[in-house]
BALUM-638546 format. One record per residue: x, y, z of N, C-alpha, C in turn; residue in three letters. Coordinates in pm, whole numbers, padded with zeros to 5 digits. Layout:
BALUM-638546
<node n_c1="X" n_c2="Y" n_c3="Z" ca_c1="X" ca_c2="Y" ca_c3="Z" c_c1="X" c_c2="Y" c_c3="Z" fikol="ALA"/>
...
***
This chain:
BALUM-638546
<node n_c1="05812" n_c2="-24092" n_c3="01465" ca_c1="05950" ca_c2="-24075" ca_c3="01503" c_c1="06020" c_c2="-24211" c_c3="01500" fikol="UNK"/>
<node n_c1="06133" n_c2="-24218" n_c3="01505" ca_c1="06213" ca_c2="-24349" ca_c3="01446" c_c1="06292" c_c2="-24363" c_c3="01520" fikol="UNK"/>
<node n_c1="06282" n_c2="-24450" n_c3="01614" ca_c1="06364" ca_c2="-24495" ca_c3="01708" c_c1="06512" c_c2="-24539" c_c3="01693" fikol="UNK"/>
<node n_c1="06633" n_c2="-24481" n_c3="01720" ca_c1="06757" ca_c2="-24529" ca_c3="01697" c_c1="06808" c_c2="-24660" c_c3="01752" fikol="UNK"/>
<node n_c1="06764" n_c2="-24729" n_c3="01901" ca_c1="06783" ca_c2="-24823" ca_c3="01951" c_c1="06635" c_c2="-24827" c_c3="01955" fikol="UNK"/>
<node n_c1="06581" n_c2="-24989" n_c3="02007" ca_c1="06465" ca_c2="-25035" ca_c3="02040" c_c1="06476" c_c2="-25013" c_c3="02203" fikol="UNK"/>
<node n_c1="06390" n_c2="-24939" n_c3="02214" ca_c1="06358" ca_c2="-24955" ca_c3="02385" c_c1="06233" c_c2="-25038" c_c3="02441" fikol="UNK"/>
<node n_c1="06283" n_c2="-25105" n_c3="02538" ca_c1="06130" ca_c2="-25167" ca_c3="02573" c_c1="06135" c_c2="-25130" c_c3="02710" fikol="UNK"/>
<node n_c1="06026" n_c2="-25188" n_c3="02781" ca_c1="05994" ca_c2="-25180" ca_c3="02929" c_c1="05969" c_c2="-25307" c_c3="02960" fikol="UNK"/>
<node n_c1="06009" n_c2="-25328" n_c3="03071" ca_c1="06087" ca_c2="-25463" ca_c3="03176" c_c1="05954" c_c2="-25488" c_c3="03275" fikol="UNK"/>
<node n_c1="05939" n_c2="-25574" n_c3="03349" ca_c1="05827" ca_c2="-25600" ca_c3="03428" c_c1="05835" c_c2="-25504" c_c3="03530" fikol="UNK"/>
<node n_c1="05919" n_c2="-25464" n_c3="03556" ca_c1="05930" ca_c2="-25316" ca_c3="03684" c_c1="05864" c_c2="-25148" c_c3="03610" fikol="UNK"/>
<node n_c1="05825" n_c2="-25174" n_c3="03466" ca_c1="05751" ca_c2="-25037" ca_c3="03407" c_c1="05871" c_c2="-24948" c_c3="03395" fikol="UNK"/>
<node n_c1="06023" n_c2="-25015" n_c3="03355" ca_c1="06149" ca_c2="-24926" ca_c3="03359" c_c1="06184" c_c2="-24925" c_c3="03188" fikol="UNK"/>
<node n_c1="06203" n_c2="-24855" n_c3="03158" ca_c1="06244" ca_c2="-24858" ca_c3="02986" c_c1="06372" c_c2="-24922" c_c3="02994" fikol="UNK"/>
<node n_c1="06414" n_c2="-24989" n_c3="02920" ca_c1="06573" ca_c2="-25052" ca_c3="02903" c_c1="06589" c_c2="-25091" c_c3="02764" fikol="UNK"/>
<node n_c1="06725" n_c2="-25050" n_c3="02689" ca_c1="06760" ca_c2="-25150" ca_c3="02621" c_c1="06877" c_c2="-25256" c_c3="02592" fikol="UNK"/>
<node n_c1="06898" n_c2="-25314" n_c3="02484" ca_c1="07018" ca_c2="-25397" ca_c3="02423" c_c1="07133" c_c2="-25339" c_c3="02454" fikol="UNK"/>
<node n_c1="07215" n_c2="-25386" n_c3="02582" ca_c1="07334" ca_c2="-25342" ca_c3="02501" c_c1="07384" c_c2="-25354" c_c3="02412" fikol="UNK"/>
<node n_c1="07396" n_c2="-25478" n_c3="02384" ca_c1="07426" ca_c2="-25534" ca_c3="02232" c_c1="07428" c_c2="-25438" c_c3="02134" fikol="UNK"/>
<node n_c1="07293" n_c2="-25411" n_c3="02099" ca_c1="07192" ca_c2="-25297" ca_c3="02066" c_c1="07303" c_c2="-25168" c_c3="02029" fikol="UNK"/>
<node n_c1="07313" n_c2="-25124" n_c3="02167" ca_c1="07368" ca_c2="-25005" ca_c3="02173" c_c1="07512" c_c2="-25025" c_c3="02148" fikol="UNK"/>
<node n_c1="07561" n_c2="-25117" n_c3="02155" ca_c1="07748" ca_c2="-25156" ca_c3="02134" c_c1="07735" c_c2="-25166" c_c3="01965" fikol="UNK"/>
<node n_c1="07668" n_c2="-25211" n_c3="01911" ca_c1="07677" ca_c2="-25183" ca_c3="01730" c_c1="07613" c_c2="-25036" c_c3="01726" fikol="UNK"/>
<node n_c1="07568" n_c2="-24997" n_c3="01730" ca_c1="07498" ca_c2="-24874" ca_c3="01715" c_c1="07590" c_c2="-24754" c_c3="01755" fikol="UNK"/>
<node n_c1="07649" n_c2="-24744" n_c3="01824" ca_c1="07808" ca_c2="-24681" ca_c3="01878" c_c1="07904" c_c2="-24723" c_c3="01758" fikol="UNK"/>
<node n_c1="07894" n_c2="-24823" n_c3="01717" ca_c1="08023" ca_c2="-24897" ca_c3="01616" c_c1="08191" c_c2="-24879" c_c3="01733" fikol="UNK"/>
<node n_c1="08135" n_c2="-24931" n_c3="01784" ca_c1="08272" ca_c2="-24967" ca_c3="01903" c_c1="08349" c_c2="-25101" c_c3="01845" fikol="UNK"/>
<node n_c1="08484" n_c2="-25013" n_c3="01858" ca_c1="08585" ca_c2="-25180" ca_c3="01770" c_c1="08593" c_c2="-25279" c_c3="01866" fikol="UNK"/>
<node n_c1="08610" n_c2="-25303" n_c3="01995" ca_c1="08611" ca_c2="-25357" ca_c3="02074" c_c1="08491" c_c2="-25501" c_c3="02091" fikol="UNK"/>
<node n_c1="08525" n_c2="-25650" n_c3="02108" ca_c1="08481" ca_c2="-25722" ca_c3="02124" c_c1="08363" c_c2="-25685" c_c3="02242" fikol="UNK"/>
<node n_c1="08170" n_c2="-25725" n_c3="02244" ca_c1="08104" ca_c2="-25655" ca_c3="02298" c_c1="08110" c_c2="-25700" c_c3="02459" fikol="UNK"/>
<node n_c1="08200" n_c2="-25840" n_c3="02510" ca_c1="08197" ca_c2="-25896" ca_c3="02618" c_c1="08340" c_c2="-25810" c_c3="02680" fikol="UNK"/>
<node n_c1="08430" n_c2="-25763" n_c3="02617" ca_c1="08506" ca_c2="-25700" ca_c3="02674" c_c1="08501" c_c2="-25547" c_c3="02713" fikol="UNK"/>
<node n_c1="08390" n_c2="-25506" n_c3="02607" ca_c1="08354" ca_c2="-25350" ca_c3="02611" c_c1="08244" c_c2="-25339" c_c3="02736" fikol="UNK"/>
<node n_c1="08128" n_c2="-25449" n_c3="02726" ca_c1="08069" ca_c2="-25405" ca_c3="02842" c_c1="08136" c_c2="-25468" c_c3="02971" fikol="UNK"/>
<node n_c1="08192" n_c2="-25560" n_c3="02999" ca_c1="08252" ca_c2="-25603" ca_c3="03085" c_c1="08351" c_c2="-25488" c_c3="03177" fikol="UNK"/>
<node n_c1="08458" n_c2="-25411" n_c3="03080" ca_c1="08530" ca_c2="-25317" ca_c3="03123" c_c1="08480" c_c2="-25202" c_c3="03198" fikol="UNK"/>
<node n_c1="08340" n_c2="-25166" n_c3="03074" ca_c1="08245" ca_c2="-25015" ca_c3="03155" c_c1="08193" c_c2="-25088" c_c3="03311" fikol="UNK"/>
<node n_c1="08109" n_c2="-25180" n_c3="03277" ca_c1="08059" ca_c2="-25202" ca_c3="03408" c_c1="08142" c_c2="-25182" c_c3="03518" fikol="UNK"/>
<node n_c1="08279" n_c2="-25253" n_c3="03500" ca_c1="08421" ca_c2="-25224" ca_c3="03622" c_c1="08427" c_c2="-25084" c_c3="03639" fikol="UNK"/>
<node n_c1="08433" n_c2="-25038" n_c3="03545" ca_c1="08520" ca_c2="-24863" ca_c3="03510" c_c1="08418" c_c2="-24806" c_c3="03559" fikol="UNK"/>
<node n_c1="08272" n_c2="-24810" n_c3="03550" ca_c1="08181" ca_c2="-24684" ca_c3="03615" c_c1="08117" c_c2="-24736" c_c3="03715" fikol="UNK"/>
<node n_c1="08143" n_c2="-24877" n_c3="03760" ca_c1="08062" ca_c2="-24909" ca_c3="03924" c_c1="07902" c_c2="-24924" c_c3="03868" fikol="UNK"/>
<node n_c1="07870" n_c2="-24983" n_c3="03778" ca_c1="07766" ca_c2="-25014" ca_c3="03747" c_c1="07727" c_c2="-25166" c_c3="03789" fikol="UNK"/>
<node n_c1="07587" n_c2="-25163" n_c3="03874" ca_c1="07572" ca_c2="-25274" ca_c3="03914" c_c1="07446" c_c2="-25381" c_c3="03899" fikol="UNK"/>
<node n_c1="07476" n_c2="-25477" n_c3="03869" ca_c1="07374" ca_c2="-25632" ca_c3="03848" c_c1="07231" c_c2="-25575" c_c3="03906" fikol="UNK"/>
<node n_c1="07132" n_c2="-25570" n_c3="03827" ca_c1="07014" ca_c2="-25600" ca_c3="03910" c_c1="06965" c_c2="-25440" c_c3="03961" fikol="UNK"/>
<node n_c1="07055" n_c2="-25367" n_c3="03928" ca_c1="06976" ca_c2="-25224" ca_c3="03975" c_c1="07029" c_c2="-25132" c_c3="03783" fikol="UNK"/>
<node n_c1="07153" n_c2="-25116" n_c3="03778" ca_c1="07174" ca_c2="-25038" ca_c3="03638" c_c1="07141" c_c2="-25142" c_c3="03517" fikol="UNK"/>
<node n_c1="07116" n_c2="-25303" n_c3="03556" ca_c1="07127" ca_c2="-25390" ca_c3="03428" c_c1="07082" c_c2="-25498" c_c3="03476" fikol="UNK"/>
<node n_c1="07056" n_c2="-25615" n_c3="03363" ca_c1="06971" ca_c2="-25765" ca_c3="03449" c_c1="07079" c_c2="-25790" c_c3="03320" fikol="UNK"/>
<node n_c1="07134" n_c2="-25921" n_c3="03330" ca_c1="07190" ca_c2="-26014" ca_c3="03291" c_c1="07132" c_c2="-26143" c_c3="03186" fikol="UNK"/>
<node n_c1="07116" n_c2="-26172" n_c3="03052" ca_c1="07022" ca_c2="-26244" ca_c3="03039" c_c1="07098" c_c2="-26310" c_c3="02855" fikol="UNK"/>
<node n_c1="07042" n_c2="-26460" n_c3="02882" ca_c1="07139" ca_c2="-26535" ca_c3="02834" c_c1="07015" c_c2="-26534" c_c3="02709" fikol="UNK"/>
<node n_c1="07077" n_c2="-26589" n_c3="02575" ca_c1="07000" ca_c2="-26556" ca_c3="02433" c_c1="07068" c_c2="-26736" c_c3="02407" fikol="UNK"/>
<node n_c1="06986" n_c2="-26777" n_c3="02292" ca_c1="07035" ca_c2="-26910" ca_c3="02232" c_c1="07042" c_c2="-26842" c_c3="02051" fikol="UNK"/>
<node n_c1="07118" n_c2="-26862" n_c3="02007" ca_c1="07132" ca_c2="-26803" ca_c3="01867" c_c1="07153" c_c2="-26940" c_c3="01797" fikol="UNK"/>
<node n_c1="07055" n_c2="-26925" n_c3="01691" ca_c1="07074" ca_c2="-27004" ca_c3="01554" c_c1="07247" c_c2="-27018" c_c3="01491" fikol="UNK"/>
<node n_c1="07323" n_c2="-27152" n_c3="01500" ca_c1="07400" ca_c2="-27162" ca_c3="01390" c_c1="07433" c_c2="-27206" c_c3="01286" fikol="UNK"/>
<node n_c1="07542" n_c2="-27215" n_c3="01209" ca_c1="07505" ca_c2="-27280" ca_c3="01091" c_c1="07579" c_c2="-27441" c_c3="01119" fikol="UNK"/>
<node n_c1="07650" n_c2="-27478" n_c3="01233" ca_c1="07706" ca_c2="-27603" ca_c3="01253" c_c1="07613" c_c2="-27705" c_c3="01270" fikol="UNK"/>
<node n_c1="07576" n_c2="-27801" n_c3="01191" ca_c1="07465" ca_c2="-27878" ca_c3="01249" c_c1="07563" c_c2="-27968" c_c3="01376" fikol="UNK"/>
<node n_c1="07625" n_c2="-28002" n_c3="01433" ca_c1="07704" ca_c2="-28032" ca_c3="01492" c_c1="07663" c_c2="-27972" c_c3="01700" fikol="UNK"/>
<node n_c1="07644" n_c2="-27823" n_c3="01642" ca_c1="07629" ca_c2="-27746" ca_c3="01741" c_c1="07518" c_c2="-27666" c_c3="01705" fikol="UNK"/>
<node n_c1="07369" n_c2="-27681" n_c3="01674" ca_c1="07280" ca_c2="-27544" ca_c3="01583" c_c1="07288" c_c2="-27460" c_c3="01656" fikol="UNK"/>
<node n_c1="07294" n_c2="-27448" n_c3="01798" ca_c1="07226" ca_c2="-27353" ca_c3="01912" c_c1="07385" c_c2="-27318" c_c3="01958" fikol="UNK"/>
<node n_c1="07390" n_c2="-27140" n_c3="01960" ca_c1="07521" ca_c2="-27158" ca_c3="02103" c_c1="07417" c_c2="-27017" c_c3="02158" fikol="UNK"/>
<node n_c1="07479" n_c2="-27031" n_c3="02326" ca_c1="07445" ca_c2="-26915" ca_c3="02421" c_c1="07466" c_c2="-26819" c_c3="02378" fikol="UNK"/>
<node n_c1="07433" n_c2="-26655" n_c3="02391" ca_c1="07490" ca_c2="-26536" ca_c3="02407" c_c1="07463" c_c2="-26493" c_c3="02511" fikol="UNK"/>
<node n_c1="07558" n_c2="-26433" n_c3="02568" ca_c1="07445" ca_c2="-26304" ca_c3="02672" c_c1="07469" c_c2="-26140" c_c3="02638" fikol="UNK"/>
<node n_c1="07378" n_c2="-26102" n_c3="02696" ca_c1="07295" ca_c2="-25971" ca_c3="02606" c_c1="07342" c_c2="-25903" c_c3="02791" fikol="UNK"/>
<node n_c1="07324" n_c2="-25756" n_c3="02818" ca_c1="07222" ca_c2="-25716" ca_c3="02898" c_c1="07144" c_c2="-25575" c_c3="02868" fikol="UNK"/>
<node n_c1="07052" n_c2="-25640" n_c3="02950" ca_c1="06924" ca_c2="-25458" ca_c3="02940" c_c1="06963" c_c2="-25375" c_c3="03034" fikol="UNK"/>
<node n_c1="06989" n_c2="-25256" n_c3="02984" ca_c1="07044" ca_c2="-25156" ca_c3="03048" c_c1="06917" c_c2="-25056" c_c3="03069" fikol="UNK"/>
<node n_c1="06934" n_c2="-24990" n_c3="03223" ca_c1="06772" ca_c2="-24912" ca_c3="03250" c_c1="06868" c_c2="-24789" c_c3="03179" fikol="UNK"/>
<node n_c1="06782" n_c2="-24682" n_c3="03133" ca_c1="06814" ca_c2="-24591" ca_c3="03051" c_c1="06913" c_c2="-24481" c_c3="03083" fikol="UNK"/>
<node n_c1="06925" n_c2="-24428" n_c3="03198" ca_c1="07076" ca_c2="-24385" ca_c3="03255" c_c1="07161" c_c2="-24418" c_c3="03236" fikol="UNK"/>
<node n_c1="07183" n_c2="-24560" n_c3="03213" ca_c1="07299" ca_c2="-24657" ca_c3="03232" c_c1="07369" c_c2="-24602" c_c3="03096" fikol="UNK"/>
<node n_c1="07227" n_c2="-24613" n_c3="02998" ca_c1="07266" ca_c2="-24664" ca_c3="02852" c_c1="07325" c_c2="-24533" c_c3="02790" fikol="UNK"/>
<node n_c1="07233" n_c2="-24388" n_c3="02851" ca_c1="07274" ca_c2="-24256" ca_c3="02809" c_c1="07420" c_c2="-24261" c_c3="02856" fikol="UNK"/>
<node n_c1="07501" n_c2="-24318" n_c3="02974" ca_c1="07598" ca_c2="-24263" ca_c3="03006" c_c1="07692" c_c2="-24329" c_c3="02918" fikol="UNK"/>
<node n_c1="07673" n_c2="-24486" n_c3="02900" ca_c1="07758" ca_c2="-24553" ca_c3="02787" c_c1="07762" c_c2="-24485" c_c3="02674" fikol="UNK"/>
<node n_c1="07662" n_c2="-24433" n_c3="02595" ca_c1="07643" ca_c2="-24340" ca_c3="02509" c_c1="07751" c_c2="-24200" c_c3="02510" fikol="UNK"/>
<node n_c1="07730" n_c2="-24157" n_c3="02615" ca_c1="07853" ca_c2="-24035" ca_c3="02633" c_c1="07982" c_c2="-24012" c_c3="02609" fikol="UNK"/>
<node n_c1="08061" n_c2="-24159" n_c3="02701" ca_c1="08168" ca_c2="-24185" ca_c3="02672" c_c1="08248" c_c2="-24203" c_c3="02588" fikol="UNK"/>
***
C-alpha cells in the first residue's frame, strides 16, 4: 500500500506527520506559515498536545547564507485528518 503522506511515530508511540507534508499535498495556495498559523488560531489547536514545533536547517544556493531555518510541525493524526477535512 502506498502511503499518501509519510507518517512516522514520535518518542510517545503517537503516529504524526509533516505539516508541510500535508500543506503541499492539499495544494493549498496560501503561504504554509500563514495557513498553519491561521488553523491552529481558528480550531484551538494546541503546542505540545495536537503538534510539537520543530525547526529544519535547509540547504541554499547563497554561498553567502548556505543554511536558512524552517519550521515544520508534526501533527498527531486527528489534528492532521481534521486539517484534511476543511
Amino acid at each position: 500500500m502506498n502511503e499518501m503522506i509519510k507518517i512516522e511515530i514520535n518518542e510517545n508511540n503517537e503516529q504524526v506527520v509533516s505539516a508541510r507534508e500535508l500543506h503541499e499535498f492539499l495544494g493549498v495556495g496560501t503561504r504554509y506559515n500563514d495557513w498553519i498559523n491561521k488553523r491552529v488560531k481558528e480550531y484551538g489547536f494546541v503546542e505540545n498536545i495536537d503538534f510539537v514545533l520543530v525547526t529544519q536547517k535547509k540547504v541554499t544556493n547563497n554561498p553567502k547564507n548556505p543554511y536558512t531555518e524552517i519550521q515544520d510541525h508534526l501533527l498527531k493524526i486527528n489534528m492532521a485528518k481534521e486539517l484534511a477535512m476543511i
